[in-house]
N, C-alpha and C positions, 0 to 999 in steps of 0.2 A: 508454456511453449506454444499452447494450439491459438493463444491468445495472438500471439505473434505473428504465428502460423497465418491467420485471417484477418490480419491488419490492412489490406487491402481493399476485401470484401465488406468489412466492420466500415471502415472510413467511407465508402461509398453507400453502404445503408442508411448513414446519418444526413447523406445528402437529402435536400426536399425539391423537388423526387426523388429519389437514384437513377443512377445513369446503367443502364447495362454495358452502355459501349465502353464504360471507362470498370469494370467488373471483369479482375480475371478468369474463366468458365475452368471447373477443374479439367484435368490436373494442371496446376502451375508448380514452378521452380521460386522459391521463397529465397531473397539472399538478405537476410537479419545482419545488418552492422550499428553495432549501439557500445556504448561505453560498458555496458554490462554480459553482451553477447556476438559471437559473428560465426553465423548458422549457417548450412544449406539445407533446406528443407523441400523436398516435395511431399506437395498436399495432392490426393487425390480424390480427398472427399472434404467434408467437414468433419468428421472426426477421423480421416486418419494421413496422417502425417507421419514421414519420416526423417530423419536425421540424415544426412547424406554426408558434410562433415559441418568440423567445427574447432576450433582451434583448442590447445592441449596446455599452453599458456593464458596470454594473457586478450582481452581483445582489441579489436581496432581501435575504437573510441577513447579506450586508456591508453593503446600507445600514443595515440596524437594530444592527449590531454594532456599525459607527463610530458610529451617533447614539448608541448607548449612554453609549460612552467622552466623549461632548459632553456630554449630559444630567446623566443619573448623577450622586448628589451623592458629590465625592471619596472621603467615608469609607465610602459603599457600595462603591465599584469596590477600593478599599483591602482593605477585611475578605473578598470576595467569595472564597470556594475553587475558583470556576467559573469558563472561560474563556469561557463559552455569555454573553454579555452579551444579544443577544439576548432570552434566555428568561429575565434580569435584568431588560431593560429593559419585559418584559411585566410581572413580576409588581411592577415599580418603579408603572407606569403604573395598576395598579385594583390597590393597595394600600389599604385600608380604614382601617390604624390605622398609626402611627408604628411602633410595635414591629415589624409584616410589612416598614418598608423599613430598620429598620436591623439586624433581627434574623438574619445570613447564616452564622452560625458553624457551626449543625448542620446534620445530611442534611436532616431533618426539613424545614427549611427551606430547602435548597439552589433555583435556581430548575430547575436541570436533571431534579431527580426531581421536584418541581410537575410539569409539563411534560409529564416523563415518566405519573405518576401520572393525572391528568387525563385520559389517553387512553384509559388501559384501558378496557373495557365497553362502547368508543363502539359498534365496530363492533356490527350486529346491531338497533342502536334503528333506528324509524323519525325522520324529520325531527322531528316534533311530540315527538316522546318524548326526543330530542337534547335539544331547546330547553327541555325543562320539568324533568329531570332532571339533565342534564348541566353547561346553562349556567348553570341558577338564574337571579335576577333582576339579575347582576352586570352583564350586557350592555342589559338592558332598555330603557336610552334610546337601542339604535341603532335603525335604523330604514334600511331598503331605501331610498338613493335611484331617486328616479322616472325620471329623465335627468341628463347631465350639470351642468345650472343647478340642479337639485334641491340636485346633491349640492357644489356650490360654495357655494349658500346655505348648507349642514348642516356645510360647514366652517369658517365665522365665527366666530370666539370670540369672551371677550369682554374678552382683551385686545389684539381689533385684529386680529391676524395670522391667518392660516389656511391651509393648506395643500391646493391642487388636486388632482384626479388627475395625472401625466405627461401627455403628449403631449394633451392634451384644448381645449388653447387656440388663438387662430387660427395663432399660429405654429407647432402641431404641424403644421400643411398635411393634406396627404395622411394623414400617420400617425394620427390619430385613430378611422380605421376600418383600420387597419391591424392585422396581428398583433404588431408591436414591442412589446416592454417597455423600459421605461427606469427608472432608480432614484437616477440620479447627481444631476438636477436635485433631489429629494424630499431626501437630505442636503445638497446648498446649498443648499436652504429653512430647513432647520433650524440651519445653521450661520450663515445670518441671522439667523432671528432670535435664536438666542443671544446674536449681538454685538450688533447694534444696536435701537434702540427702534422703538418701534412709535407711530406719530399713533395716538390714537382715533378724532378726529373723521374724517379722511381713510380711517383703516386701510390705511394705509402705510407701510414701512419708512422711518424718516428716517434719516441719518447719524451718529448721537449716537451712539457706543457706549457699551455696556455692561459691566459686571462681571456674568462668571458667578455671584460669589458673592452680588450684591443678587437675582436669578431666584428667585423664591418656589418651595417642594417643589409646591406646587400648580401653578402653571404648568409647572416640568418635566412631572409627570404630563401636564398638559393637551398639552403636546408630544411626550411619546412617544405617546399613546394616537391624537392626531391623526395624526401619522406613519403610525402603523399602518392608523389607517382607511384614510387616501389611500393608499398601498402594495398594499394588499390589495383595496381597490376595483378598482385598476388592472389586478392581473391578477383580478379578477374577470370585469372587462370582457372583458377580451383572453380567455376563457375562452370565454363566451358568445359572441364575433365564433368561435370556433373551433367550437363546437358547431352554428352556424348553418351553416358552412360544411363541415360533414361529413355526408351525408346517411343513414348508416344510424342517426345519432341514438344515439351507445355511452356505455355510464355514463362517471362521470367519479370518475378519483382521485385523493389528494392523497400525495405524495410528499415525503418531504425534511425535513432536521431545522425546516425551518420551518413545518410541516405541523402540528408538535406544538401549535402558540399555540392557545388556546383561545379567543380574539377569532377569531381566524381562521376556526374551525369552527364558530362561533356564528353569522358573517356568512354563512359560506359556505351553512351549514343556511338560514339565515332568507333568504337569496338565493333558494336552490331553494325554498323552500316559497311564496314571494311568486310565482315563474314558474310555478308550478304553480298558483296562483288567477289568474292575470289571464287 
């Protein structure tokens, strides 16, 4: 875990030089999201580290792996050379033209070097120079919800279904201001609505099921990408309950092969730059 912890620091030692400007100074707030973990960590030394939270299930990376393998139209998961589904089911989800989802043969294309690619350069921009350079206008219709009902409204679609943050409804109880993550309810959303249909009028799941294969490419898109919003809103949240409750107020960074998603960094930037105006 301290291995994780200082993934930051580690990555910028190996630079030749290291850069101090791009070296988080302790204490920082650690947010670990990887197929194997999704942490909150404050570090306030080199050896000491704490747990802030961390999810009780399953983590981020496996849920968006398995929703992958749901989504996914067969003959992408088929041709794919990458086991990263994941950073498939990103580049599946804001795919522009036909030819970006079924085109997987080169590197060129791969979704792992996307992914990878994409990242370079971040470090070093400011927020505003993130969003105008980085993300381009492919993110442009997100948009910071305001509080939780904001961001339930901003998940309707408009076939019906839509997908919450975790723990946010009254049956979360207590957890809702807690630092838990959860991930396991957000794949059996998705595994719903896969199978079964959707009322419009009501916008609830009825019992009818469904054939994967009648699921329009557009709807899967509209599935992954929702996924990811609620996902990543989740620990957003849980990030912010963390920083509130740390009082030297330490930067914050992003760790972990799911760190790479460029949704991610899009929201994450346009998050801070929204708490920095209000």
């Amino acid at each position: 875990m301290q291995a994780h912890a200082l993934t930051p620091r580690m990555a910028n030692a190996l630079e030749s030089p290291p850069s101090s400007a791009l070296t988080p100074g302790f204490p920082f707030l650690s947010v670990l999201a990887s197929g194997g973990h999704t942490l909150l960590i404050h570090s306030s030394g080199l050896t000491h580290h704490r747990v802030l939270g961390s999810t009780n299930d399953i983590a981020i990376g496996e849920c968006l792996d398995k929703a992958a393998r749901i989504v996914l139209p067969a003959e992408l998961l088929q041709t794919t050379k990458s086991t990263m589904y994941g950073a498939l089911l990103e580049r599946f989800a804001f795919s522009q033209a036909e030819h970006e989802v079924t085109n997987t043969a080169g590197t060129r294309n791969d979704p792992a070097v996307s992914a990878r690619d994409r990242g370079k350069g971040a470090a070093g921009c400011t927020a505003r120079e993130y969003l105008k350079k980085k993300s381009g206008g492919r993110y442009a219709w997100y948009r910071v919800p305001a509080n939780h009902d904001d961001a339930t409204r901003m998940s309707a679609t408009k076939w019906g279904w839509g997908f919450d943050q975790p723990l946010t409804k009254v049956h979360g109880g207590t957890k809702i201001n807690s630092l838990e993550l959860s991930f396991s309810g957000l794949l059996t959303a998705v595994e719903r609505v896969v199978r079964f249909r959707t009322d419009l009028a009501s916008r609830k799941l009825t019992k009818i099921e469904r054939s994967i294969e009648d699921i329009t490419i557009e709807e899967r898109k509209d599935i992954a990408r929702e996924l990811m919003r609620a996902a990543f809103e989740h620990v957003a949240y849980r990030m912010i309950l963390a920083l509130k409750s740390i009082p030297d107020q330490p930067a914050v960074v992003m760790s972990g092969g799911v760190a790479a998603n460029s949704f991610l960094r899009h929201m994450y930037v346009d998050l801070g730059e929204s708490l920095r105006t209000r």
